[in-house]
C-alpha positions in Angstrom: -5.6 -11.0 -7.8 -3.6 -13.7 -6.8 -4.5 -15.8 -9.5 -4.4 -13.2 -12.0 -0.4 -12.2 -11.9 -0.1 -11.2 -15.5 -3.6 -9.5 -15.9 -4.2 -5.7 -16.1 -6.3 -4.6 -13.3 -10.4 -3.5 -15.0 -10.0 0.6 -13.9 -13.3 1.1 -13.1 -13.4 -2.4 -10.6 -10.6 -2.2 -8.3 -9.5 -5.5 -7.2 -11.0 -7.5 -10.8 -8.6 -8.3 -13.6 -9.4 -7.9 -17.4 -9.8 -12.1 -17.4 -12.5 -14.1 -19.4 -13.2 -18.0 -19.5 -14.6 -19.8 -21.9 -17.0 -22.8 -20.2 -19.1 -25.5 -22.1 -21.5 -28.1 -19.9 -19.3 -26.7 -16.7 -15.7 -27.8 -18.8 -13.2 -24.8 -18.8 -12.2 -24.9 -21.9 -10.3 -21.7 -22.4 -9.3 -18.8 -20.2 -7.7 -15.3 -21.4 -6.6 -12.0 -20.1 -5.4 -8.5 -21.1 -1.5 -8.6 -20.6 -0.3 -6.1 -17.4 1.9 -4.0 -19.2 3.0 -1.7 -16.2 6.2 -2.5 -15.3 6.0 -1.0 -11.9 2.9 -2.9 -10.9 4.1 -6.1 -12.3 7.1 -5.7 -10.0 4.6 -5.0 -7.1 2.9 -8.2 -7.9 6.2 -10.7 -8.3 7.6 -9.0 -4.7 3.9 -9.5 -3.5 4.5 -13.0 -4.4 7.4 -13.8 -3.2 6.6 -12.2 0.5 3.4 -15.1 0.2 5.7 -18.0 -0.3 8.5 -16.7 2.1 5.8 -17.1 4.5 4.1 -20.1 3.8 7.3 -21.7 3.9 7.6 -22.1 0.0 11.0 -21.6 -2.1 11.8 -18.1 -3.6 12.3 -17.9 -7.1 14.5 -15.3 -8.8 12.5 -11.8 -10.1 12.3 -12.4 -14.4 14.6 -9.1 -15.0 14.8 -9.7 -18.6 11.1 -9.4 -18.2 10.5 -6.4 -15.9 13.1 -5.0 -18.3 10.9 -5.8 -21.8 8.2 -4.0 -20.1 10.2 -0.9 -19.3 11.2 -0.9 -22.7 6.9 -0.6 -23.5 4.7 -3.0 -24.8 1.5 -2.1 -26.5 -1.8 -3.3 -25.0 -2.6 -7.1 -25.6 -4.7 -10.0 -24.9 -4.7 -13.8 -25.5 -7.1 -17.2 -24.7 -5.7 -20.4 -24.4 -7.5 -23.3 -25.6 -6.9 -26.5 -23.7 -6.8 -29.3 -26.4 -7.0 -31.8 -23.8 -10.2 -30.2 -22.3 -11.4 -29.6 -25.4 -11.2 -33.3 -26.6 -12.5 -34.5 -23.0 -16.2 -32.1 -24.1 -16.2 -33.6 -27.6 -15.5 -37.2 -26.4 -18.0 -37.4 -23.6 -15.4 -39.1 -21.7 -15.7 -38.4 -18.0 -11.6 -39.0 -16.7 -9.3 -36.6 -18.5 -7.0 -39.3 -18.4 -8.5 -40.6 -21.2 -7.9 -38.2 -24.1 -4.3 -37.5 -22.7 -1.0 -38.6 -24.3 0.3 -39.5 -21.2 -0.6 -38.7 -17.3 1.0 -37.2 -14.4 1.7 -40.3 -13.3 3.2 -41.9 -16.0 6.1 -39.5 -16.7 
């Protein structure tokens, strides 16, 4: 689930995450998940992490203690969806470059 770091892992599907994506005419619009709330298997995941950049040559970032620490401290089960504004506008527009509903580009700033 390398693409899934904060996702809790679907039970009954080893290997899945509890993820969703919301698509329109093949635009991701929005994507979710239910929030991993296991602090032991988040911990897992960040040192899982940080073994793939040490070896693809990437810099280490420092573990989020304050957040390993919130999750000790429990967190009830939750879930969100992000809506991309700028994806959403690009569908609605018809526009073809998503340069062209954004404020400002990559390249600009």
């Amino acid at each position: 689930m390398p693409l899934a770091s904060l996702a809790r892992p679907l039970p009954d599907s080893p290997g899945f995450a509890d993820r969703a994506e919301c698509y329109a005419n093949g635009i991701e619009l929005a994507n979710g998940f239910g929030e991993l709330t296991d602090p032991e298997e988040q911990l897992r995941r960040f040192e899982n992490d940080l073994q793939q950049r040490k070896k693809a040559s990437r810099p280490t970032v420092p573990l989020d203690q304050r957040f390993l620490e919130s999750l000790q401290e429990g967190m009830p089960p939750s879930s969100g969806m992000a809506l991309g504004l700028d994806r959403l506008l690009l569908w609605l527009t018809g526009v073809k470059n998503i340069k062209q509903v954004l404020s400002f580009s990559w390249d600009e700033v």
